[in-house]
N, CA, C and O atoms as a MOPAC input file, in Angstrom:
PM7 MOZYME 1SCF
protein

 N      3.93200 1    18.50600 1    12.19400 1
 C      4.90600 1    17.65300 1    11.52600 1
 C      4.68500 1    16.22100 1    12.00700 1
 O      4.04700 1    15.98200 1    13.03300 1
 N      5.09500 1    15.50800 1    11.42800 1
 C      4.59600 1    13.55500 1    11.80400 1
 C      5.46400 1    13.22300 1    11.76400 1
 O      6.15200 1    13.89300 1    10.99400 1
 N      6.00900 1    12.37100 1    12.24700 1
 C      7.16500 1    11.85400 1    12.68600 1
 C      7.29800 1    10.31700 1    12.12100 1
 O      6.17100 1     9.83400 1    12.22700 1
 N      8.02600 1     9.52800 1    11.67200 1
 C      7.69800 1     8.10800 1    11.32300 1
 C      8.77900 1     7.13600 1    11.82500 1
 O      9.71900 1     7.75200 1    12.32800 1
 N      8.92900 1     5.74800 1    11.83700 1
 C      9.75000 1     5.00400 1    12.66900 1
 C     10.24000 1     4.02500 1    12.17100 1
 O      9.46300 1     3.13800 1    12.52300 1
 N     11.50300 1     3.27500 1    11.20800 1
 C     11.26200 1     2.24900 1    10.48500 1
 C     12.76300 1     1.61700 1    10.72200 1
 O     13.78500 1     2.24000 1    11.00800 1
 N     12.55900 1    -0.19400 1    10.46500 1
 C     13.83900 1    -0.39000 1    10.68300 1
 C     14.13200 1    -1.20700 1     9.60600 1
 O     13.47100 1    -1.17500 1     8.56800 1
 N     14.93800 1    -1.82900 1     9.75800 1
 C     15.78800 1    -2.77600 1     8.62000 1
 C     17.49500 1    -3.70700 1     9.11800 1
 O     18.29100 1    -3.15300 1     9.87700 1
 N     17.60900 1    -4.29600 1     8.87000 1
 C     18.82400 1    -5.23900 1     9.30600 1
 C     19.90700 1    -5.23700 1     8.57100 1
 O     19.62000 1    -5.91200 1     7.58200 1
 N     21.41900 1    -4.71900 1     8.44800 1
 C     22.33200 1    -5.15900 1     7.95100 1
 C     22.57200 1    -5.97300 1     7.82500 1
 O     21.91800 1    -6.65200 1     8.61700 1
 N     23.49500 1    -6.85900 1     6.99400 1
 C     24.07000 1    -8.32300 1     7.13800 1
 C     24.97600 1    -8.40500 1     8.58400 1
 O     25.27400 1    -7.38200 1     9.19900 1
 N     25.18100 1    -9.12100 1     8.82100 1
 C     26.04900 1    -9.45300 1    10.25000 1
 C     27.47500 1    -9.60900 1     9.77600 1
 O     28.18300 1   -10.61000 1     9.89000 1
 N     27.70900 1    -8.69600 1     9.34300 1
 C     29.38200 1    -8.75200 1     8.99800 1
 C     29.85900 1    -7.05100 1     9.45700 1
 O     29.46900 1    -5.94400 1     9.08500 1
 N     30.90800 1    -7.53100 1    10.46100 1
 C     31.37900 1    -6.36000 1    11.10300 1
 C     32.52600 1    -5.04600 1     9.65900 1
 O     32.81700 1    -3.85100 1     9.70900 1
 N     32.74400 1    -5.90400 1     8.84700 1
 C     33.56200 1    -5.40000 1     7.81700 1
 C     32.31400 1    -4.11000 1     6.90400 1
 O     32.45300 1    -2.89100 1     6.79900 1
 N     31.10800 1    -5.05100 1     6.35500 1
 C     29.97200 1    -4.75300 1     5.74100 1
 C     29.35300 1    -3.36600 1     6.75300 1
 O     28.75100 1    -2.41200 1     6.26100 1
 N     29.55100 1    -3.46800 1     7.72300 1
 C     28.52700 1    -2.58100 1     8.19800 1
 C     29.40200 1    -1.66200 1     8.64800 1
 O     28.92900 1    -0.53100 1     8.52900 1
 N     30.46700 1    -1.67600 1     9.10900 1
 C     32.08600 1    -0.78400 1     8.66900 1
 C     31.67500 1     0.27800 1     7.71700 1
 O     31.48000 1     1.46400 1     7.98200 1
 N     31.56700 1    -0.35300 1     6.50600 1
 C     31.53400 1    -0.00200 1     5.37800 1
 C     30.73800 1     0.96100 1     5.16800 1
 O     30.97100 1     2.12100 1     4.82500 1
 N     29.19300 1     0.10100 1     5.52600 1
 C     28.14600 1     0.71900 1     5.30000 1
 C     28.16200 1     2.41400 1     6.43900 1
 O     27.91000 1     3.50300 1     5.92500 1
 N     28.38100 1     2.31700 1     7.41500 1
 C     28.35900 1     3.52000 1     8.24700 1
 C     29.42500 1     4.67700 1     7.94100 1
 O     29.06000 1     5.82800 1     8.17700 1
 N     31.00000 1     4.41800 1     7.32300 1
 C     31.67800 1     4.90000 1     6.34300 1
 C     30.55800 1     5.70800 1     4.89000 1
 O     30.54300 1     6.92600 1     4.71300 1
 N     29.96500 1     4.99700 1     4.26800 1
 C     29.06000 1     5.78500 1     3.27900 1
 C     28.00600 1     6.69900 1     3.85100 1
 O     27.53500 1     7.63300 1     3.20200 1
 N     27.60100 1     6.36400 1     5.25100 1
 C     26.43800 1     7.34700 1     5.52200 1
 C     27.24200 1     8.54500 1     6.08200 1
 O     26.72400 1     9.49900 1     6.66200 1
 N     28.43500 1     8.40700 1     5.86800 1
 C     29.30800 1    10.03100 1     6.56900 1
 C     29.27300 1    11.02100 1     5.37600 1
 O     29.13100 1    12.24100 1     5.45800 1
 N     29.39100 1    10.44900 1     4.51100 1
 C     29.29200 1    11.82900 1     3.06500 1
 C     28.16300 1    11.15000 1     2.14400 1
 O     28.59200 1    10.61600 1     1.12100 1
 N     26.53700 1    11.09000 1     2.40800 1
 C     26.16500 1    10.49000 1     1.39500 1
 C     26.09400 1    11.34400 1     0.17700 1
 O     26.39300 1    12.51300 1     0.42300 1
 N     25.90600 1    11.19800 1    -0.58100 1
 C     25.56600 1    11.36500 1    -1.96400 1
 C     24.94200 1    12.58200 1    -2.03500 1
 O     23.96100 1    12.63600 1    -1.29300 1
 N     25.20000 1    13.76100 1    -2.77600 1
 C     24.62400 1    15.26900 1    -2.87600 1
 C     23.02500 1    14.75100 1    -3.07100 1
 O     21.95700 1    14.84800 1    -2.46700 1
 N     23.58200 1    14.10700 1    -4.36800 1
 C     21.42900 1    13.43300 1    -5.11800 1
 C     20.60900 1    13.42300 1    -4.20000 1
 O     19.56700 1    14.05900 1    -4.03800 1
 N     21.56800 1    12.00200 1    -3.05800 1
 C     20.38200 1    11.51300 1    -2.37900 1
 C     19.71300 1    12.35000 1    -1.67900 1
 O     18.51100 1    12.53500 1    -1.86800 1
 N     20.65300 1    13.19100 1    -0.45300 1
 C     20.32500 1    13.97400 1    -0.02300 1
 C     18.93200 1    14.79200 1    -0.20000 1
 O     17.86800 1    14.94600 1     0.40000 1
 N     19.43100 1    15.12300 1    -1.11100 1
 C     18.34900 1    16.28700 1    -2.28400 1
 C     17.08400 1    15.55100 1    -3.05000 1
 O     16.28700 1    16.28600 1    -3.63300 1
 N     16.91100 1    14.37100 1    -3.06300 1
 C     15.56700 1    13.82900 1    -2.91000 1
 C     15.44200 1    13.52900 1    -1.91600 1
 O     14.22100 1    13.37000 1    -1.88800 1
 N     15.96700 1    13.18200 1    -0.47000 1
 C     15.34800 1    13.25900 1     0.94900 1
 C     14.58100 1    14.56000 1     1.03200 1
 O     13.38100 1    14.63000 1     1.29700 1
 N     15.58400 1    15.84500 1     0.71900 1
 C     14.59400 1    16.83600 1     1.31400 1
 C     13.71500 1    17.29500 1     0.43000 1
 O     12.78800 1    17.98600 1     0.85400 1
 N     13.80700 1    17.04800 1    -0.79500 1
 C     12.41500 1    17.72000 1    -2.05300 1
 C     11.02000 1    16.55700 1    -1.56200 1
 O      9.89600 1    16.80500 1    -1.99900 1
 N     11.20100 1    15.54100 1    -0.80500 1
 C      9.74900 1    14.47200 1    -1.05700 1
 C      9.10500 1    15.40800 1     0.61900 1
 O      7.99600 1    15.19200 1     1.10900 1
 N      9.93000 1    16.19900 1     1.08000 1
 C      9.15500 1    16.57500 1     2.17100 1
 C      9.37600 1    16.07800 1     3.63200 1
 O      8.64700 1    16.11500 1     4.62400 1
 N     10.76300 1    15.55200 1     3.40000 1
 C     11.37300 1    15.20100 1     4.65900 1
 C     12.16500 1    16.07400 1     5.34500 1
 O     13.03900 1    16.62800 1     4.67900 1
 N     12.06600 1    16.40900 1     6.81000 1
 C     12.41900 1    17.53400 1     7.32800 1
 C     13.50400 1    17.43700 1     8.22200 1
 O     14.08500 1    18.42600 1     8.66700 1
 N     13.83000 1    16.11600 1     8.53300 1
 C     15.06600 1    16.12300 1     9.28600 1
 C     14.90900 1    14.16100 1     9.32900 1
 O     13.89300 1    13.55100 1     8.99600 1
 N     15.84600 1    13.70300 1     9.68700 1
 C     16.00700 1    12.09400 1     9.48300 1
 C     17.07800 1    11.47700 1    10.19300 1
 O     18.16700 1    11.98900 1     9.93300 1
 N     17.10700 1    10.57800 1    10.97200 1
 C     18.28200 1    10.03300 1    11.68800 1
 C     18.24700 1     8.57300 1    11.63500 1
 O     17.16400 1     8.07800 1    11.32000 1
 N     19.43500 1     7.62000 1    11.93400 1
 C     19.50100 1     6.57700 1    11.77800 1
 C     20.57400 1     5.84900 1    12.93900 1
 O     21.80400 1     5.85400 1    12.99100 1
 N     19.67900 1     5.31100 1    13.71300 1
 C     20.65400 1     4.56900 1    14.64400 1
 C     20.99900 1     3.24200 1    14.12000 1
 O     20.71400 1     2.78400 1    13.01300 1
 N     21.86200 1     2.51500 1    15.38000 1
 C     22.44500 1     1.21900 1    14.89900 1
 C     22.65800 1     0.64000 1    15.69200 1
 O     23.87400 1     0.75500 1    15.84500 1
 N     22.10400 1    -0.29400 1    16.74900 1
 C     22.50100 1    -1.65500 1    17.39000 1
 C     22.83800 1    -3.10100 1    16.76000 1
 O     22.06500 1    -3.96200 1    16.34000 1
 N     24.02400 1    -3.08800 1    16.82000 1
 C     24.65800 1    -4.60500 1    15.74500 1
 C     24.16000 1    -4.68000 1    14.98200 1
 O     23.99400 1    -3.48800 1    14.72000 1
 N     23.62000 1    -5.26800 1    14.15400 1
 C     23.27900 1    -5.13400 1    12.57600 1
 C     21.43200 1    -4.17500 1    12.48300 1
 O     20.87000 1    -3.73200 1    11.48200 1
 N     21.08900 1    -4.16600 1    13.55200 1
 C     19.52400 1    -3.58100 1    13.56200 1
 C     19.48900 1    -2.22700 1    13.29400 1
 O     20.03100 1    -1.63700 1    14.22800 1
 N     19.03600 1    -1.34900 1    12.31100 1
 C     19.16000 1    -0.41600 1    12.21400 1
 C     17.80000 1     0.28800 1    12.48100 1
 O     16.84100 1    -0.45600 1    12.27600 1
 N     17.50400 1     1.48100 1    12.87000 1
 C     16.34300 1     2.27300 1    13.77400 1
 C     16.38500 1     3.86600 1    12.77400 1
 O     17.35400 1     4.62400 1    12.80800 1
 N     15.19400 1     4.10800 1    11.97700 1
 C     15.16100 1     5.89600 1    11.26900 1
 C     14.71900 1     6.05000 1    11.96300 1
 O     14.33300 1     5.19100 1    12.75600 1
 N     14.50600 1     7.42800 1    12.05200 1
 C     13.43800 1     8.03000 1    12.63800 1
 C     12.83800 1     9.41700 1    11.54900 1
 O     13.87000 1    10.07700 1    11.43100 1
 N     12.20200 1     9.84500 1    11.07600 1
 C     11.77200 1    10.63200 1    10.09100 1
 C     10.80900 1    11.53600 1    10.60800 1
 O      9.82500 1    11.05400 1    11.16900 1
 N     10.95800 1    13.08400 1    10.48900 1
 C     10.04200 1    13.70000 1    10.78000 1
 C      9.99000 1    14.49500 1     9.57300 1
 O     10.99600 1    15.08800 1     9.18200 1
 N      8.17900 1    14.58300 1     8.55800 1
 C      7.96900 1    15.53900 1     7.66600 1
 C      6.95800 1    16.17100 1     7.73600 1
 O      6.18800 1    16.19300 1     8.69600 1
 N      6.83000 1    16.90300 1     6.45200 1
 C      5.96700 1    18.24400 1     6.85900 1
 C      5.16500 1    17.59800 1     5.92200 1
 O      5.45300 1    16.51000 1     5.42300 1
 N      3.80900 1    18.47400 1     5.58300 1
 C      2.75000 1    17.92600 1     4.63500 1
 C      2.81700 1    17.40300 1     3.75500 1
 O      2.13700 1    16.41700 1     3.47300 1
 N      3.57600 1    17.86300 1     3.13700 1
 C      4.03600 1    17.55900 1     1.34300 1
 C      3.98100 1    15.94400 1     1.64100 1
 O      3.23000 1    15.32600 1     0.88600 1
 N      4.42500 1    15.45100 1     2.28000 1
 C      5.28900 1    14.06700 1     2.09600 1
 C      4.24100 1    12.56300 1     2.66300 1
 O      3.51500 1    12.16100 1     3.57200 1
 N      4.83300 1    12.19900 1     1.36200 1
 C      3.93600 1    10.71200 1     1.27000 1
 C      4.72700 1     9.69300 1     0.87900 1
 O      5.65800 1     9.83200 1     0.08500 1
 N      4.33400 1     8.40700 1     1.52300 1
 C      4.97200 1     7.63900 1     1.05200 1
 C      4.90200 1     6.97300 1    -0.63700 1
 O      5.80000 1     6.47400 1    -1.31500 1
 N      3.78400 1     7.15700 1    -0.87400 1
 C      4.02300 1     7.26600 1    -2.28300 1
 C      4.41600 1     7.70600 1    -3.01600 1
 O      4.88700 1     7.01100 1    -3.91600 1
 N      4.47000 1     9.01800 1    -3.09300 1
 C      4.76400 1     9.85500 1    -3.88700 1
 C      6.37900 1     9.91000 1    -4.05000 1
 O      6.92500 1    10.21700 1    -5.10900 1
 N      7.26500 1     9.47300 1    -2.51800 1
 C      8.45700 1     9.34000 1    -2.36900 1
 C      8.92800 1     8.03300 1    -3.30800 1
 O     10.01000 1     7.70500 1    -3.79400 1
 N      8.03400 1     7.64500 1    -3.31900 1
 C      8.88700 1     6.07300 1    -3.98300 1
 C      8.27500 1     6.35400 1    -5.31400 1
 O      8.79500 1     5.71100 1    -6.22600 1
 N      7.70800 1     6.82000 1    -5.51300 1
 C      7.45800 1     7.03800 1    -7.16300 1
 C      8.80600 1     8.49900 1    -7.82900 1
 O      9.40400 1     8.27500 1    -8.88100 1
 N      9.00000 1     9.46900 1    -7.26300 1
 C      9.99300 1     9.65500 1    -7.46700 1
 C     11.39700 1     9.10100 1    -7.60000 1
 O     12.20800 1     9.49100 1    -8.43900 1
 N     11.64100 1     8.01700 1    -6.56500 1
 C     13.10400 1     7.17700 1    -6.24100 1
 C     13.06800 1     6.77200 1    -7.53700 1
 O     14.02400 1     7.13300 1    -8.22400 1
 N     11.72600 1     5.73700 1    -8.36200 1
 C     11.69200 1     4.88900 1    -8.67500 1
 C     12.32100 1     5.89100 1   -10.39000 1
 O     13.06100 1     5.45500 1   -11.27100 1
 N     11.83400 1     6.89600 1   -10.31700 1
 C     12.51000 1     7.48200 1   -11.74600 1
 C     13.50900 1     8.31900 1   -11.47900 1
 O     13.70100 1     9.10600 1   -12.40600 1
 N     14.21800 1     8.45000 1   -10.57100 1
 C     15.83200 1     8.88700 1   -10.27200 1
 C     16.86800 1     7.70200 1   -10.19100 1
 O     17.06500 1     6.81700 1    -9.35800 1
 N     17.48500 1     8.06200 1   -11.45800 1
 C     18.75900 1     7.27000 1   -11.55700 1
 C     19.72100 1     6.82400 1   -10.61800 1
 O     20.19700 1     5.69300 1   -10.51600 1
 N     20.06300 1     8.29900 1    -9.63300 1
 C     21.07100 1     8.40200 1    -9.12000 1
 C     20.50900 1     7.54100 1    -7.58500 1
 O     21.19800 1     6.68500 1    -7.03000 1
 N     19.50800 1     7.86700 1    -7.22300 1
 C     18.55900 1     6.77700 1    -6.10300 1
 C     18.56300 1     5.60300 1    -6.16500 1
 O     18.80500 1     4.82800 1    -5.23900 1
 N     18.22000 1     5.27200 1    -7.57300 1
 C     18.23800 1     3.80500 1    -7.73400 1
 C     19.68100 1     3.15600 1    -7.47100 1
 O     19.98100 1     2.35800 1    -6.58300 1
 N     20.59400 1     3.77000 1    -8.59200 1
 C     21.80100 1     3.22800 1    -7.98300 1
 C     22.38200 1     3.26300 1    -6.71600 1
 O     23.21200 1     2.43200 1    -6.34600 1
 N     21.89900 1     4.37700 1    -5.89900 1
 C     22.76000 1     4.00500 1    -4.22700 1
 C     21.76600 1     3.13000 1    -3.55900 1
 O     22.12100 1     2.73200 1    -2.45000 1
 N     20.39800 1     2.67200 1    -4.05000 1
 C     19.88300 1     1.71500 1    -3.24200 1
 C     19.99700 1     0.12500 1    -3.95300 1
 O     19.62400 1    -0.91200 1    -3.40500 1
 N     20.74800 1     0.26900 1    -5.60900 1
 C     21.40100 1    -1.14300 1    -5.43900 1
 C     22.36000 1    -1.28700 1    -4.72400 1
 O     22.50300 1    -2.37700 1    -4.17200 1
 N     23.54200 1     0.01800 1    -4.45900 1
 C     24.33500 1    -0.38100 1    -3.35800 1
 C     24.18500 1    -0.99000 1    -2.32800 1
 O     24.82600 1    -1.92300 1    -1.84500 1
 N     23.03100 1    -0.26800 1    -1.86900 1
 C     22.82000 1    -0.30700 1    -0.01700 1
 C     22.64200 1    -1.92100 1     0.45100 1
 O     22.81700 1    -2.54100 1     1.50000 1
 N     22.19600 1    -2.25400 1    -0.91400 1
 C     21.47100 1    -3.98800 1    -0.64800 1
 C     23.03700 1    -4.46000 1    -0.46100 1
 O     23.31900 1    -5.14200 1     0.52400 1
 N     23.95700 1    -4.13000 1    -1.32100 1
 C     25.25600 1    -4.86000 1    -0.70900 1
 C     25.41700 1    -5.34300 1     0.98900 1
 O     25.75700 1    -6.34000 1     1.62600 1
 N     25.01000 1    -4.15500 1     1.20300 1
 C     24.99300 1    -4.37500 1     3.32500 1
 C     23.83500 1    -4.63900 1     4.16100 1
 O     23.78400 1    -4.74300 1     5.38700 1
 N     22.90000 1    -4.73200 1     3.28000 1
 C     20.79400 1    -4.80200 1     4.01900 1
 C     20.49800 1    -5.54700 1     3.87800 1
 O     20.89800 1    -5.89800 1     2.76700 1
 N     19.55700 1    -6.71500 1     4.58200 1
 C     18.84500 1    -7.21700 1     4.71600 1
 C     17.57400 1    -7.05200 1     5.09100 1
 O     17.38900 1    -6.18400 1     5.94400 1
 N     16.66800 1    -7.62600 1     4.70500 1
 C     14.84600 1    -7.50900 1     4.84400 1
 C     15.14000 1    -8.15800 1     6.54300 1
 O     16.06000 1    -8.89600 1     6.89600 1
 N     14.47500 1    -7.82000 1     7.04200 1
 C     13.94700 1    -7.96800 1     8.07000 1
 C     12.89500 1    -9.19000 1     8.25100 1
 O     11.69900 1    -8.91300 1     8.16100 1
 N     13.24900 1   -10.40000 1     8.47800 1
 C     12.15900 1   -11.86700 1     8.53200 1
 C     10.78500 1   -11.42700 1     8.55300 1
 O     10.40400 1   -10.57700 1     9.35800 1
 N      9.99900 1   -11.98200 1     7.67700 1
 C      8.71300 1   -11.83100 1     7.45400 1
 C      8.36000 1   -10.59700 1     6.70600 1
 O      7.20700 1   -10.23000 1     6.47900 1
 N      9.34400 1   -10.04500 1     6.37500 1
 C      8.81100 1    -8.85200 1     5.09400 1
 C      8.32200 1    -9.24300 1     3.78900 1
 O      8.33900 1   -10.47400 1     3.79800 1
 N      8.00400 1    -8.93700 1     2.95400 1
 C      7.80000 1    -9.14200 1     1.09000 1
 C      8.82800 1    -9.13200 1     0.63700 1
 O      9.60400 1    -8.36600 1     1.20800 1
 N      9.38200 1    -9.89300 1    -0.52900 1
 C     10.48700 1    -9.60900 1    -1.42100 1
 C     10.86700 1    -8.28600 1    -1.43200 1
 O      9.97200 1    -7.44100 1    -1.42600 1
 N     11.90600 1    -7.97400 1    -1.44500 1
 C     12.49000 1    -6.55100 1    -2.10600 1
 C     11.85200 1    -5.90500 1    -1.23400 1
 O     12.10900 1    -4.71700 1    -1.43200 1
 N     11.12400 1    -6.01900 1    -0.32900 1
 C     11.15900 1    -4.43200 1     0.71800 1
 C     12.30300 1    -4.76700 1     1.87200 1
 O     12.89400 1    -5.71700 1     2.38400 1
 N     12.20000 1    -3.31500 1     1.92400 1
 C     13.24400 1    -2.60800 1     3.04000 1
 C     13.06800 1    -2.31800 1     4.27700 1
 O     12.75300 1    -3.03000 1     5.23100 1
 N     13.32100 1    -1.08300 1     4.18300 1
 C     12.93300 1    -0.25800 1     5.15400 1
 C     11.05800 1    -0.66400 1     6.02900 1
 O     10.05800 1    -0.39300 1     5.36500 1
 N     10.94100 1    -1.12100 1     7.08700 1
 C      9.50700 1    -1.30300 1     7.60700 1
 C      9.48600 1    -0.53300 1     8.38900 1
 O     10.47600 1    -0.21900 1     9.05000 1
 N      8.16800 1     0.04500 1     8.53200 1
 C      6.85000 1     0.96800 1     8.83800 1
 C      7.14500 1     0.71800 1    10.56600 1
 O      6.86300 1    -0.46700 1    10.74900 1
 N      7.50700 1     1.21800 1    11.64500 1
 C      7.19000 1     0.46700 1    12.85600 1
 C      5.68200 1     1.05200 1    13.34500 1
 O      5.21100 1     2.04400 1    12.79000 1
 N      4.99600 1     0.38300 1    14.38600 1
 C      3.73700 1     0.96500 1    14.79700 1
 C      4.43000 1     1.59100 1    15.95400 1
 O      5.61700 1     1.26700 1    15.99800 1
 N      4.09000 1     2.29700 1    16.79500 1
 C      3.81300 1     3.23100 1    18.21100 1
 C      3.25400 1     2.55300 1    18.80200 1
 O      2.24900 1     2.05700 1    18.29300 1
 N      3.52700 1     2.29400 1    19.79400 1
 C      2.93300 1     1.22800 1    20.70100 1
 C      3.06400 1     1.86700 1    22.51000 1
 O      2.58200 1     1.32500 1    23.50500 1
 N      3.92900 1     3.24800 1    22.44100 1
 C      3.95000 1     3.94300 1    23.49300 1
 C      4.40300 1     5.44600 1    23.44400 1
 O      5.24800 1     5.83400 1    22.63800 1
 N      3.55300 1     6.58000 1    24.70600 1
 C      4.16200 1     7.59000 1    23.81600 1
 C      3.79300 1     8.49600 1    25.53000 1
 O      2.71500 1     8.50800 1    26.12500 1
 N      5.10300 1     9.16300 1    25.94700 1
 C      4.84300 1     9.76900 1    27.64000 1
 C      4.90400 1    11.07800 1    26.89800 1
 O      4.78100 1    12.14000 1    27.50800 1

C-alpha cells in the first residue's frame, strides 16, 4: 500500500475554519464513496491553525489521475469542492486552482 502526504491552507478566519471542521464531521455519503471507489484505503486530515496535513494510504487501483478524472464528471464532487474553496486557500507558489499539494518525504525511521 503507498501512502501519500499533501497539504493546503484554510483562510485564517477562526469562524471559516469552525465551519469548515463542522462539515468534515458528517461529510457527504457521495463524497465518501468516490474516496473509496478511486482506491483510497483509509485518509486522515490534521490541522494546525489554518495549515492543513492528509495523509492517504491506497492500494493499486489508485492514481492520481484517474481520481481527478472521475471528480471532474461527478456532480456531487464538484459541488462540495466549490464549497470547500469557501474555506481553502492555495498554498503560495502553487498554479491557479490547485489545491491540495503533493508533499515530498524528506525523512523516514
Amino acid at each position: 500500500m503507498d501512502r501519500y502526504c499533501l497539504t493546503l491552507d484554510l483562510k485564517d478566519d477562526p469562524a471559516l475554519i469552525a465551519e469548515y471542521e463542522t462539515l468534515h464531521q458528517e461529510v457527504w455519503s457521495e463524497i465518501i464513496e468516490s474516496i473509496r471507489s478511486s482506491g483510497i484505503e483509509n485518509m486522515q486530515i490534521y490541522r494546525f491553525s489554518n495549515r492543513l496535513f492528509m495523509i492517504m494510504e491506497v492500494n493499486e487501483e489508485f492514481s492520481f489521475d484517474k481520481k481527478g478524472a472521475a471528480d471532474a464528471g461527478n456532480a456531487k464532487v464538484q459541488e462540495w469542492e466549490e464549497l470547500m474553496w469557501k474555506y481553502q486557500q492555495a498554498i503560495p507558489g502553487v498554479k491557479a486552482g490547485e489545491k491540495w499539494v503533493l508533499m515530498n518525504k524528506i525523512f523516514e525511521l
